[in-house]
Structures are given as C-alpha cells and as structure tokens.
VOGU-3710 file (C-alpha; in Angstrom, 3 decimals, decimal comma):
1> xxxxxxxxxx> -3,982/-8,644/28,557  -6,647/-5,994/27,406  -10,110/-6,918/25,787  -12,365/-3,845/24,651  -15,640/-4,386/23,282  -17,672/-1,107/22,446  -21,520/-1,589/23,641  -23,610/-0,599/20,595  -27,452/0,577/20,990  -28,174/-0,297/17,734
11> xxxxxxxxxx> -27,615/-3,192/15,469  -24,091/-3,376/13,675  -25,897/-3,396/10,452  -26,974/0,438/10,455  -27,261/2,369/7,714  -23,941/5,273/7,753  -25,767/7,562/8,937  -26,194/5,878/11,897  -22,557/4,377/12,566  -20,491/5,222/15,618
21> xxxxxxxxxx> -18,481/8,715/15,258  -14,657/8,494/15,651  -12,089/8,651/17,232  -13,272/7,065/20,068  -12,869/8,041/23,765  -11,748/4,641/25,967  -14,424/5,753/28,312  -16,460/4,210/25,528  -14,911/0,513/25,690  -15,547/-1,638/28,923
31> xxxxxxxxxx> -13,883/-5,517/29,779  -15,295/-8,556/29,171  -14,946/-11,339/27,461  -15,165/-15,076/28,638  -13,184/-17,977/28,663  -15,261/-19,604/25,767  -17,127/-17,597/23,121  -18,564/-18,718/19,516  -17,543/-16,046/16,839  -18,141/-16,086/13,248
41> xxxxxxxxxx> -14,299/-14,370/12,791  -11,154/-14,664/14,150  -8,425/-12,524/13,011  -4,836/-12,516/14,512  -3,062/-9,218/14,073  -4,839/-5,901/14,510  -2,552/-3,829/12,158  -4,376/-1,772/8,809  -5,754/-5,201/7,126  -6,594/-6,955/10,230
51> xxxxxxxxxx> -8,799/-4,481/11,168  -10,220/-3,031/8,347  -11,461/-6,594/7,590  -12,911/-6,908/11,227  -14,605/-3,135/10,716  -16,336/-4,713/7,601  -17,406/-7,974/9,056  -18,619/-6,142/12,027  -20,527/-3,500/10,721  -22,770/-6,272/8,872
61> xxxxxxxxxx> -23,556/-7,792/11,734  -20,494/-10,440/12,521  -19,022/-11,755/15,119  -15,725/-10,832/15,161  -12,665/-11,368/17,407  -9,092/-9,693/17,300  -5,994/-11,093/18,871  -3,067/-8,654/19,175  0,482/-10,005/20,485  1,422/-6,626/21,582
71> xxxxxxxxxx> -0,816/-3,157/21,967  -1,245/-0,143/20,135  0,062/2,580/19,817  3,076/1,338/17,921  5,556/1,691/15,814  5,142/-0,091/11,814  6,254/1,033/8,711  4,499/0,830/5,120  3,945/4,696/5,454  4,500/5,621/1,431
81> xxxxxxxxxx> 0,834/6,027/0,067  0,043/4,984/-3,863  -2,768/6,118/-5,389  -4,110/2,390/-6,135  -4,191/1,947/-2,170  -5,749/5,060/-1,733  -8,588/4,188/-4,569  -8,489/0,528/-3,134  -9,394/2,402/0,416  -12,281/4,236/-1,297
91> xxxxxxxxxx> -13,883/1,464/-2,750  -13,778/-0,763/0,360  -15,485/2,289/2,314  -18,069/2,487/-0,953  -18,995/-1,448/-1,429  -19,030/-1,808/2,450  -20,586/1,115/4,071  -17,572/2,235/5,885  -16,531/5,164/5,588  -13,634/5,778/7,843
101> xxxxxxxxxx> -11,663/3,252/5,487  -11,515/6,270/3,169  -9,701/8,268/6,069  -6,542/8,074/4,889  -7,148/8,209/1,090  -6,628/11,994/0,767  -4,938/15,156/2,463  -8,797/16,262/2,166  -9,434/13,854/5,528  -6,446/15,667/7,630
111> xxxxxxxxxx> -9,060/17,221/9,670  -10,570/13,299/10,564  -7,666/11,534/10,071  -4,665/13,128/12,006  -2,270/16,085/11,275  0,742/13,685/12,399  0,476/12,263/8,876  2,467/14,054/6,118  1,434/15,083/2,442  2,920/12,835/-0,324
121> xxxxxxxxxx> 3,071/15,172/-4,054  5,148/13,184/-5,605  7,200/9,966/-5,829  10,960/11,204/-6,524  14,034/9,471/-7,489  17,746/10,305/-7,259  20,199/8,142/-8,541  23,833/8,414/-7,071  27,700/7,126/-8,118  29,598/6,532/-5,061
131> xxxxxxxxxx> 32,217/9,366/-4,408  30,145/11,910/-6,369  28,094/14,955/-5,949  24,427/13,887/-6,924  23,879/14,686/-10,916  20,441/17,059/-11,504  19,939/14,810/-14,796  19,577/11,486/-13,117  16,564/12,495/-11,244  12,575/11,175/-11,742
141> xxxxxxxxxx> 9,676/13,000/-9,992  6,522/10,895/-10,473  4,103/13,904/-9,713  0,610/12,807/-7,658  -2,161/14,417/-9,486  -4,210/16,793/-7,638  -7,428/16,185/-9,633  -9,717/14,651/-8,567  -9,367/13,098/-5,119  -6,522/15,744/-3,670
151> xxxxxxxxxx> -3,065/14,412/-2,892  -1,877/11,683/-0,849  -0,541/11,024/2,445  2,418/9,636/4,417  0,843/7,188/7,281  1,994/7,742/10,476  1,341/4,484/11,024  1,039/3,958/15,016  -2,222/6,548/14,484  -3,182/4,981/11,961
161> xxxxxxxxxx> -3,736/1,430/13,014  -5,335/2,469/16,213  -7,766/4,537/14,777  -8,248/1,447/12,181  -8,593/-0,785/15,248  -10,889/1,291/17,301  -13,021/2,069/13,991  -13,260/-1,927/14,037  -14,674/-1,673/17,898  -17,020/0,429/17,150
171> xxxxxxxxxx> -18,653/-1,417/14,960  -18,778/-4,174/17,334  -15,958/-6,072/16,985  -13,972/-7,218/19,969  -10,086/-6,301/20,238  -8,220/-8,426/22,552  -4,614/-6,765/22,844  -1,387/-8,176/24,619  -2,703/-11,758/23,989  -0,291/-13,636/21,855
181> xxxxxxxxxx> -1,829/-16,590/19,569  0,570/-19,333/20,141  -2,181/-22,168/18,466  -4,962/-22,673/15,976  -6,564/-25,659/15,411  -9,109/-25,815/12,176  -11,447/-28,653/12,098  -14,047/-30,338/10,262  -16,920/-27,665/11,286  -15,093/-24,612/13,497
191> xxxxxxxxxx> -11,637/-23,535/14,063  -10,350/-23,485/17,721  -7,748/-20,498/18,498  -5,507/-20,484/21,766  -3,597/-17,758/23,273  -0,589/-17,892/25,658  -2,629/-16,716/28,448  -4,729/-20,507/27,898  -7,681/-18,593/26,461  -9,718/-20,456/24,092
201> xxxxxxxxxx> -12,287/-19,453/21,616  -13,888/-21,009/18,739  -14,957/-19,536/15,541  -16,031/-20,299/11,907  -12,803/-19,034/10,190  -9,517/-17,968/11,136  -7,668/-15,149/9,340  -3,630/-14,884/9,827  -2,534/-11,427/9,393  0,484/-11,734/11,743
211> xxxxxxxxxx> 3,365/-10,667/9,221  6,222/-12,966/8,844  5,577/-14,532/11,991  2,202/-16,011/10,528  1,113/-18,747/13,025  -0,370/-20,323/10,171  2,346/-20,440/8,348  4,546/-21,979/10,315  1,981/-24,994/11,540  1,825/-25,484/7,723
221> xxxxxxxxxx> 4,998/-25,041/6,433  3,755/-22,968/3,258  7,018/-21,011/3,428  8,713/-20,051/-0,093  11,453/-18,159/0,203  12,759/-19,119/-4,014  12,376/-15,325/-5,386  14,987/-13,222/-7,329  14,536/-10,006/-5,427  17,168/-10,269/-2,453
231> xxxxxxxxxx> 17,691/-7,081/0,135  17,897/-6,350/3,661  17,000/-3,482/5,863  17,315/-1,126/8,484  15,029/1,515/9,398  13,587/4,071/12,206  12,173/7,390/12,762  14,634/10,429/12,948  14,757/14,261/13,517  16,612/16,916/11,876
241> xxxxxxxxxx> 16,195/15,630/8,364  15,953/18,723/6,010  14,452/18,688/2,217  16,873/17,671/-0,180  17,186/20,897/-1,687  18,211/22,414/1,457  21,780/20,234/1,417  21,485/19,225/-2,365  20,256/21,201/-4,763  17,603/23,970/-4,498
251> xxxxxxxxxx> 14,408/22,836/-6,397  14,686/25,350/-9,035  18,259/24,239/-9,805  16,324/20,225/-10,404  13,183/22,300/-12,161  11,349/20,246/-10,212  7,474/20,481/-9,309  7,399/20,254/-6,337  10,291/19,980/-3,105  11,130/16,482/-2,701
261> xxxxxxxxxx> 10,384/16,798/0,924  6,723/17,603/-0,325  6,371/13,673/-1,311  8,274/9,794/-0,917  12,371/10,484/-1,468  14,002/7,489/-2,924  18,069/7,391/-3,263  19,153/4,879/-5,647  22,153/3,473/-5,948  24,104/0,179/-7,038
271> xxxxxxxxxx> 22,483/-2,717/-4,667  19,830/-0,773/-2,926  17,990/2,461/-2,043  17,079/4,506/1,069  13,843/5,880/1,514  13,091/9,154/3,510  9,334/9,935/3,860  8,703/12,944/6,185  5,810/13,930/8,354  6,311/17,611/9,390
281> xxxxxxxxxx> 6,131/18,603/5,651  2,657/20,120/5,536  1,550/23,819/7,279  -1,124/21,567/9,347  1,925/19,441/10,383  1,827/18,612/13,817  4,550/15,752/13,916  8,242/16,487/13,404  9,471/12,967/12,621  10,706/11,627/9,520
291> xxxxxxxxxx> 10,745/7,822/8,550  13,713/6,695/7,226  15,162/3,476/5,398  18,451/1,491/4,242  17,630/-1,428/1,631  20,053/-3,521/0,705  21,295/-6,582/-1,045  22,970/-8,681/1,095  25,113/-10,567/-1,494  26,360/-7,254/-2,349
301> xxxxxxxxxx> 26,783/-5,910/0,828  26,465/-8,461/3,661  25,313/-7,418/7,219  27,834/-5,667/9,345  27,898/-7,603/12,610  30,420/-5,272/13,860  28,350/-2,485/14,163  25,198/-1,126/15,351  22,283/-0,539/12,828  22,924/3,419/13,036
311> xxxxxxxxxx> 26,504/2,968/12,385  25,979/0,763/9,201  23,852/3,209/8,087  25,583/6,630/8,570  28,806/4,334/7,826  27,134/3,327/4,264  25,645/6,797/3,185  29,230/8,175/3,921  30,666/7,246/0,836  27,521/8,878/-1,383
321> xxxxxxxxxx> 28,192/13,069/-0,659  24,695/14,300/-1,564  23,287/11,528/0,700  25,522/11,935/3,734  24,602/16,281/3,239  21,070/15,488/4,007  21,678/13,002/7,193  24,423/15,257/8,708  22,619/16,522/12,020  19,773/14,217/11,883
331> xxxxxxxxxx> 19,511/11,047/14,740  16,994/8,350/15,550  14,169/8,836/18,034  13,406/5,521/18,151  15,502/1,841/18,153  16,878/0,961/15,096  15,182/-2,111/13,384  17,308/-4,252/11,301  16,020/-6,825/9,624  17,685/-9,602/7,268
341> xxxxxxxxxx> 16,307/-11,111/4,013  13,029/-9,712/3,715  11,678/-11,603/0,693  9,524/-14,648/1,243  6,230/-16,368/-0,324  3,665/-18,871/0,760  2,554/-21,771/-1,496  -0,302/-21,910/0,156  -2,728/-18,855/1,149  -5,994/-20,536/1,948
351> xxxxxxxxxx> -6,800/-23,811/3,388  -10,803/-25,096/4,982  -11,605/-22,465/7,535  -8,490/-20,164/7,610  -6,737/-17,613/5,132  -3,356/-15,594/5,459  -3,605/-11,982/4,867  -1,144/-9,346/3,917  2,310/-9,876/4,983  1,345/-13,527/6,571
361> xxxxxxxxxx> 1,286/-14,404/2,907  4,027/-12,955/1,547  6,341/-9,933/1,131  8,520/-8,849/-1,333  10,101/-4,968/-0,516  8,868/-1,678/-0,195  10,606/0,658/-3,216  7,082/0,971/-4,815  4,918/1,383/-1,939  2,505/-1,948/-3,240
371> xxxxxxxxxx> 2,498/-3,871/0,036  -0,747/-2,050/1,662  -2,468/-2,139/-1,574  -1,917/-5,715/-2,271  -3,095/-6,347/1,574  -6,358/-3,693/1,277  -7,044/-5,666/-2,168  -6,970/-8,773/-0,086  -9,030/-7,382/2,124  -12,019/-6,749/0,201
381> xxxxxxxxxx> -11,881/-10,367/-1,438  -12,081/-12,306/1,823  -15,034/-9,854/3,381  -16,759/-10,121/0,609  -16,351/-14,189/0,581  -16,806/-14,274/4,274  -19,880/-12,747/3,751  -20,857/-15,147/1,081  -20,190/-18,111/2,946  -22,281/-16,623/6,852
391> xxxxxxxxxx> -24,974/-17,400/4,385  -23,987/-20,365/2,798  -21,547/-22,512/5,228  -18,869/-23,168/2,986  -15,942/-22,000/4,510  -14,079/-24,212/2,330  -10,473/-23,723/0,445  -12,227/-23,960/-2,761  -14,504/-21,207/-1,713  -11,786/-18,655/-0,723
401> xxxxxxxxxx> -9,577/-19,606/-3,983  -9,585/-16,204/-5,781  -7,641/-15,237/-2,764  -4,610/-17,225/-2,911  -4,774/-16,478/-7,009  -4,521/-13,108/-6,788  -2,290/-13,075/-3,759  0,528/-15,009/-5,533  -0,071/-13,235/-8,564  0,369/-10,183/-6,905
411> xxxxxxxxxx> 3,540/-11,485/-5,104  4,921/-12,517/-8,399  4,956/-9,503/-10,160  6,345/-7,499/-7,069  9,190/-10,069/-6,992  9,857/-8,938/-11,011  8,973/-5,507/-10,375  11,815/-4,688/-7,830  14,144/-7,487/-8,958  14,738/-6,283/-12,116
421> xxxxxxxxxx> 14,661/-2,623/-10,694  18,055/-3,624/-8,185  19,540/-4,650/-11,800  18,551/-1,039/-12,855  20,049/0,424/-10,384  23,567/-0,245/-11,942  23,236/1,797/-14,355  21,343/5,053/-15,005  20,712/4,500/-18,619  18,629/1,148/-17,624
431> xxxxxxxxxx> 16,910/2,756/-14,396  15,622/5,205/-17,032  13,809/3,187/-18,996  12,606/0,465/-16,391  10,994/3,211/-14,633  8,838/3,849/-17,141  7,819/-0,327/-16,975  6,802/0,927/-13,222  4,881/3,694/-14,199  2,934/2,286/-16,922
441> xxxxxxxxxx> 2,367/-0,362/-15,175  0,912/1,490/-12,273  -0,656/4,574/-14,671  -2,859/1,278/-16,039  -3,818/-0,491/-12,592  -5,344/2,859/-11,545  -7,270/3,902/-14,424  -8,906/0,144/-14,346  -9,419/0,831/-10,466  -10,810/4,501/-11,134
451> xxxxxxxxxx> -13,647/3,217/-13,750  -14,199/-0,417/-11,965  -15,485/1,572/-9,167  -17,493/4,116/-11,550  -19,035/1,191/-13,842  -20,093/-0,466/-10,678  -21,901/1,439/-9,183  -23,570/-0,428/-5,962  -22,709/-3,487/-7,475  -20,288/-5,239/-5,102
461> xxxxxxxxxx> -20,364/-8,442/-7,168  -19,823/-6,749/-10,782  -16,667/-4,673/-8,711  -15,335/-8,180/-7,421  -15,321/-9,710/-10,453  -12,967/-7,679/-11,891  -10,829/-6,834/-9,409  -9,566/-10,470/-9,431  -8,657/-10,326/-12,457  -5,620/-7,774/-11,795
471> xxxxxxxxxx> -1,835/-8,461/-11,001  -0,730/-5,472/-8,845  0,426/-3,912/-12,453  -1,050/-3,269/-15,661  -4,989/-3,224/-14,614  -5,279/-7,120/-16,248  -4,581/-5,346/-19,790  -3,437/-8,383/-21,885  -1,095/-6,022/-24,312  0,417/-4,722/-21,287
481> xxxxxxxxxx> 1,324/-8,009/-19,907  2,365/-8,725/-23,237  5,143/-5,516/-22,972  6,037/-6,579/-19,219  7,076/-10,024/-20,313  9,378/-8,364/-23,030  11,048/-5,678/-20,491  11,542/-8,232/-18,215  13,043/-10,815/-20,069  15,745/-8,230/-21,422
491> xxxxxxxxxx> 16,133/-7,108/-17,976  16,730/-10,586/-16,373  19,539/-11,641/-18,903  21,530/-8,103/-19,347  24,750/-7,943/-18,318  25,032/-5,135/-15,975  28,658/-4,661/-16,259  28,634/-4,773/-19,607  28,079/-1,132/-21,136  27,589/-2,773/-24,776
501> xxxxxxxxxx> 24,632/-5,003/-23,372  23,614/-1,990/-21,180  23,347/0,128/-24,648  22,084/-2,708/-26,589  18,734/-3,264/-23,706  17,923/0,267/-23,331  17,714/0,290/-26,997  15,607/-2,639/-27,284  13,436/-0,819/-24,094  12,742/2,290/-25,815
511> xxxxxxxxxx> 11,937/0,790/-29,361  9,262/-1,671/-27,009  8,002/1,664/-25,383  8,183/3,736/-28,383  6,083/1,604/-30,666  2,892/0,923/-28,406  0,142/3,228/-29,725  -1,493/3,064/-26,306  1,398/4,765/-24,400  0,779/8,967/-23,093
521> xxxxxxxxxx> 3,352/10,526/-24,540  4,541/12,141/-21,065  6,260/8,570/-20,590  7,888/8,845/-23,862  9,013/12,374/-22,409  10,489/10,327/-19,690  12,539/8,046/-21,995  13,809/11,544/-23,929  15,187/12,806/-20,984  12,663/14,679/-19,248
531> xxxxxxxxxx> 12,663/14,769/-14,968  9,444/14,968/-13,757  5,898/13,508/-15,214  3,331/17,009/-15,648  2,100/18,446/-12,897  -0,925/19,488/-14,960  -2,609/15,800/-15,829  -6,013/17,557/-17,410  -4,856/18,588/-21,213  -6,961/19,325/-23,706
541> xxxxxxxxxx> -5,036/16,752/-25,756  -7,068/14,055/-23,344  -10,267/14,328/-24,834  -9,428/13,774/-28,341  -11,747/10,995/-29,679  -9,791/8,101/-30,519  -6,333/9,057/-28,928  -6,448/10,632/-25,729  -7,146/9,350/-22,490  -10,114/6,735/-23,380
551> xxxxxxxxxx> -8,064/5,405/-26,863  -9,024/3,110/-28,741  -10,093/-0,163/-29,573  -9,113/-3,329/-27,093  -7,600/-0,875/-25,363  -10,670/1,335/-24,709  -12,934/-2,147/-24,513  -10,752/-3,174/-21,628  -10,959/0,005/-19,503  -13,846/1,735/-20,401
561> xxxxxxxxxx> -16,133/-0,527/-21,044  -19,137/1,390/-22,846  -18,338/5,052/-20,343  -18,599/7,692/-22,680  -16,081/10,802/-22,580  -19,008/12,689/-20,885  -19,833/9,662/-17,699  -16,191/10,296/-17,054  -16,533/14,300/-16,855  -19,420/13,539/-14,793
571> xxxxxxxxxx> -18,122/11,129/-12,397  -14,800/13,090/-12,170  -17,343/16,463/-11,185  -18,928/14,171/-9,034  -15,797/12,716/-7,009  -13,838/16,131/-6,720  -17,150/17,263/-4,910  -17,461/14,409/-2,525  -13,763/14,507/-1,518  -13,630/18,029/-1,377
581> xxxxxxxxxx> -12,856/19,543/1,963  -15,935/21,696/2,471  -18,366/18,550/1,507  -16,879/16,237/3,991  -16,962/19,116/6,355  -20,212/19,632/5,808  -21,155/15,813/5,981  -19,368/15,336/9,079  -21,304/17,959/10,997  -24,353/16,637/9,407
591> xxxxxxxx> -23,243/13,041/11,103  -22,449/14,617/14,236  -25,742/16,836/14,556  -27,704/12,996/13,845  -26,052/11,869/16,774  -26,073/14,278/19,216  -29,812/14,324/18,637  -30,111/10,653/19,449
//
C-alpha cells in the first residue's frame, strides 16, 4: 500500500496564482498517514471524477482522503471526448479555481496536458451490410468545430487520471493507492471507511466512485439492471491500425472533411458497433497506440466461450470486408478485456452521509461518448453541495437530492439514446434520421452549457441552478423534449424487419424534423442526404435577427436569456483568446516565473 500526501506551504485555499505547478515530481510526495484520521471527504476510486472532486474539495481547504484498489498508471477506457465534457471541464476549472481541470478540454493544452493524447475533428460513422464492401453514401461525419475553444482530444486515459490524481495531491488531498475498501459504515454523525489492510478512518461523507463494483452499492442493494439498451464488449489497445481511407476509401473518394483517423471512428452494423479512436494521429503525437472496441448485443450474438476475446473479435469483423481491411496487420498490446452486459442503474444514488458517483451509479454504453460528461456534471453538483453542507452540517440525503435527480435522469435518456440507436442500426434509412435525434439533442445541451457559463459569470449558484435542470440531451428545452418523446416512441414500436414500417417511421421522422422552426438547416441537410455536418460553423446566415443562431421566441428565452447578438461576439472574442495557444503559453510562464520567485 502507497499513501502520498504533498506538504503545502501555503493554505489550500490560495488564490490560482498561487496553486502548485504540475505535473508533479514524486520527490514532492512523502508517507504518512495514521491508523485513525478525521477527514471531511472520503472518496473511493481515484479515476477522472474521483479526483477531480478531491482537487476541488482540497483546494478550498478540505480534508480529503482517496482510496485506490489498485495504482496508477493504468489502463481505462472512456477516451472519446464530446464537446459538453470538454465545456463541463471548463466550467468546473472556472466556478472552482482549478485550472488544470481544463487540461484536457482542448488540443490548445497538448503542451500541459500530454502529447500521448490524440486530436478528435470529428465524430464519424460508417454503416456496413455483412458480406459487402462499405457504401460511401451510408457515412455521417459529425465535424468538431474549431471556433472557439480549438478541437478536442482522445484521452489517453492512464495519463490522464494520474495527472488528475496528482493535481488532487497537490492541492492537499491525500491519495492512498493499493488499499482496497472492502467496508463503509455511515452513521448518525460520521461515516467509518475500512480497507483490507484493517485501516480505519472516519470522515463526514463518503463518495463511491468505484465503477460497477460500487461498495456502496452492493451493501445497499440499489442495483437496477431493467433497461432496454442490451450489449456486451471487448476492447484493448492495438498497433498497426491505419486510417480508414488507407484500406477503405481515400477521403476524397467519401468528400469528407477531415480523415476519419483525424477524430472517433464508429462502424455500425446490425446489433452493435466497434469503435477505433487513435492516438498517434496528430504531428505532436508521441504515442502510437490506438484504442479499439467490439459492442455487442448479446441476444443477437451471445458470447463465444470457445474462443479468446481477440479471436471473437477478428472472427466477427471477418464477415464485414471494409472492417476486416482496416484490422488486417494490426494486434493488441495489451490483454483483451471482455466484459458481459454492461447496462445497469441504481435506484438509489444518495443516502445520509454518502453518494455514488459516475459509473458507481450507473452505466449505460459508450457509442456517444456521454459517460465522462454525465460523471464531470456529477462532479460539480456534489462539490458544490459538499461545500454547502462544511458550513452547514447537513450531510443529509435530502441535501444531496439534485444529485440522484439528475443522475437518473441522465441515465434514462442514455438508456433511450443508444437503445433506440441498436434498432437503427438495422437499417440505414432509420440510422439516418435517428442520428439527427443525437445531434440535436447534443447541438442543444451545448449551446445551453456555452451561455450558462457566459450568463454566470462568477456566480456558482446562478450556474448550478441551471445545470440541474438538464437531461444529458436537449439543454432542458421543453419543445425538444417534446420532439424526443415523438422519435422515440416511433422508434421503440417499429418493426425493424419490416421495410413498410421502416419507410412508414422515417417518414414520420423527417416530417417531425422538418416542421420544427428551431432546427439549423445543416441537420435538415443531413436528412437530404448530405455526409458530413459544415466544417465552417460561423455563417453569415447566423446572425440574422430572428432566425439564426439566437432564434426566436421560447426558444431564444430558454437559451439566451437577455445576451444580445453582440455579448455573444464578445464572449466568443473573449474565449478564443483565453484558450488560444500563445495566451496559455504566456500564462503558464507567468505562473511559473511567480513561483520560482517564491
């Protein structure tokens, strides 16, 4: 067992300025910590929530405690960036005064965060027949916009959680690593945590963020596993996985934007999808591996006992040609994880003195990348209630509610989300049009992120309050919601094997679509036929008054509040500056300069 506290000078509650610099040498960290000790925090699990929660709580001024089973570095997936996560990680460095959660927002941080991370352009979308060569039409490129933030990344995640987890040291908290939690005990007035090794502490709340294997879960029995979505996986790191369009198709035969290595490469196909998200796909690229992914749905295609997770998996792409091209000299670096069901709930995501976080609550699957938002959203609700309640004592369920709300909301409309996009996945014609559900459901979460953040301001409160109000999808838009419960309704009750019903949904789809006034017309483009959404997202067409990008009426109430066309040109100005590479640059030297002085 490992503990590592980090000896601060100063007092955890610093201004930025002031905070530790990162990474951090282990030089810096020294043993030591008792048998018994009182902390105001415990969190079990030290992955990306775990400890960007105990970074928060420690840098103001917490007592914080992290248990780790095993010890970093090591291997995770939930590598496929969104740009809500990576707007959820800006505000969370904003409203708490820690900047390294912003690391990993934008390709702009490479030079902080780590070249082993790749560059994600785009979220792209083939959709295969068994026996056949992939067809160019049945392809969707969800292009990342440049503008204003820079693009996104592709986590390498054993860097990434240990720099999370020694940014979390340095602002005080303690990391305790190969010490397994195998007991927690809340009571009336403290919670009592035990580890394997018979260490005991005590603290005033108790955060699970152990995965599946929640502690707290289990001692509770708060498992649900009644969802729709159903799928399987298998999944490693591998070499020798060229772009696409080296084996299927050269990007200017797709027209494409971009090279689907230059972003998150989904195959579709009837009962499940592989993902393939490289690292080495950048010219500051220092890591040659590439994360790859089998998801499937077990009734369709049960587990394969006979055979080794690589040969299920090289076995299974055989039989799609332009899938099997792109995996023929590639192998795993790594063991092969397979995993059964993945799907499962909890009805019950808060109780007096403890909270499940992330994955301990619930997972659904990973085709849209929502998991580490859902968790980072998570995150900033309980700091800012564990905050709240150092002051006031009440530690209670009650006081922790909006957590488990928006936690099985969010859970919910995953479940929907990717259910009813396996269904798709039978035929083309309905993938077509449900991706658009997808996308306007996420173009809508992010534009109420984006101007929560800039209507804010410093207010952490005025932020809060809104952000519980959103379901993972739609940014808490009621006409939205209103669409989604159409869609998926038709989607749930179509007969996939059916072509009459098939014809007879996508037509009701695309009249839904087609008639909402609020809709960009690049979606409609989508539903016409069209590959790829713009590269370009700043047209002129935007900033008409009454129909571009702010609209109109409830619509413009509900997202813009009372911004006026020009307080969004200024806070976009404003935010491609900050994020720009030569300001951070600047501002790091700046930081380092402070110190060194010290």
């Amino acid at each position: 067992m490992e503990t590592w506290r980090y000896e601060v000078s100063q007092s955890p509650g610093l201004p930025i300025s002031q905070s530790p610099n990162l990474p951090i040498s282990r030089s810096l960290f020294k043993k030591g910590m008792g048998k018994n000790m009182d902390y105001d925090v415990a969190i079990i699990g030290s992955g990306i929530g775990g400890s960007a929660l105990a970074a928060i709580l420690a840098r103001h001024g917490q007592r914080v405690v992290v248990f780790e089973a095993k010890s970093h570095p090591r291997f995770a997936i939930g590598e496929s960036l969104i740009l809500e996560t990576s707007e959820m990680m800006r505000a969370l460095a904003h409203f708490y005064d820690v900047p390294e959660l912003a690391y990993f927002s934008t390709e702009n941080f490479l030079p902080f965060a780590g070249t082993t991370h790749g560059i994600k352009r785009h979220f792209g979308f083939l959709h295969h027949q068994s026996g056949q060569l992939h067809d160019r039409r049945r392809t969707l490129q969800a292009v990342i916009p440049k503008e204003p933030h820079g693009h996104e990344l592709h986590l390498y995640r054993q860097d990434t959680d240990y720099f999370m987890m020694s940014t979390a040291v340095a602002y005080g908290a303690t990391i305790v690593q190969n010490s397994p939690v195998n007991d927690i005990e809340p009571q009336a007035d403290h919670v009592v945590i035990r580890t394997a090794s018979g260490r005991q502490v005590t603290a005033n709340y108790v955060v699970d963020a152990g995965g599946f294997r929640s502690i707290l879960a289990q001692k509770f029995g708060v498992r649900d596993f009644a969802l729709q979505t159903h799928s399987r996986g298998m999944f490693t790191h591998m070499i020798n996985v060229p772009c696409y369009h080296q084996t299927g198709g050269s990007q200017e035969a797709y027209g494409l934007p971009f090279r689907m290595s230059e972003g998150t490469l989904h195959h579709l196909f009837d009962g499940g999808w592989l993902w393939v998200i490289p690292f080495n796909n950048h010219a500051e690229a220092t890591n040659p591996l590439c994360s790859v992914g089998l998801l499937l749905d077990p009734r369709q295609y049960p587990p394969r006992d006979d055979l080794t997770p690589e040969e299920e998996f090289f076995a299974f792409i055989a039989q799609f040609p332009s899938i099997a091209a792109q995996f023929a000299n590639a192998h795993a670096v790594r063991d092969w994880t397979r995993a059964g069901r993945l799907q499962y709930t909890s009805n019950q995501v808060v109780g007096d003195r403890w909270a499940l976080l992330g994955h301990a609550a619930g997972f659904i699957d990973p085709l849209f990348s929502k998991g580490l938002y859902a968790s980072l959203t998570a995150v900033f609700i309980l700091a800012h209630r564990l905050l709240q309640a150092k002051q006031t004592g009440d530690y209670s369920a009650a006081a922790f509610a909006d957590l488990q709300t928006v936690t099985q909301n969010d859970v919910r409309a995953a479940d929907r989300l990717v259910a009813n996009s396996y269904r798709s996945f039978k035929d083309y014609r309905l993938w077509q049009v449900y991706a658009v559900m997808w996308l306007l459901g996420a173009y809508t979460e992010l534009v109420k992120l984006n101007m929560m953040r800039a209507q804010a301001g410093t207010d952490r409160q005025a932020y809060y309050d809104q952000l519980i109000t959103l379901k993972l999808v739609g940014g808490g838009y009621p006409a939205f919601e209103a669409v989604a419960q159409q869609v998926d309704g038709i989607m749930a009750t179509v007969d996939t094997a059916d072509e009459t019903a098939v014809t007879a949904a996508v037509t009701q789809i695309n009249q839904i679509f087609r008639s909402l006034d609020w809709i960009a017309d690049p979606f409609i483009a989508l539903l016409d036929g069209k590959t790829y959404l713009p590269k370009n997202k700043i047209r002129l067409s935007l900033l008409k008054p009454g129909a571009g990008f702010m609209g109109n009426g409830a619509y413009k109430a509900h997202f813009f509040g009372d911004l006026t066309m020009r307080d969004l040109l200024v806070y976009g100005a404003k935010e491609k500056v900050q994020f720009a590479r030569p300001y951070l640059a600047r501002q790091h030297k700046k930081l380092y300069q402070k110190r060194a002085k010290r």
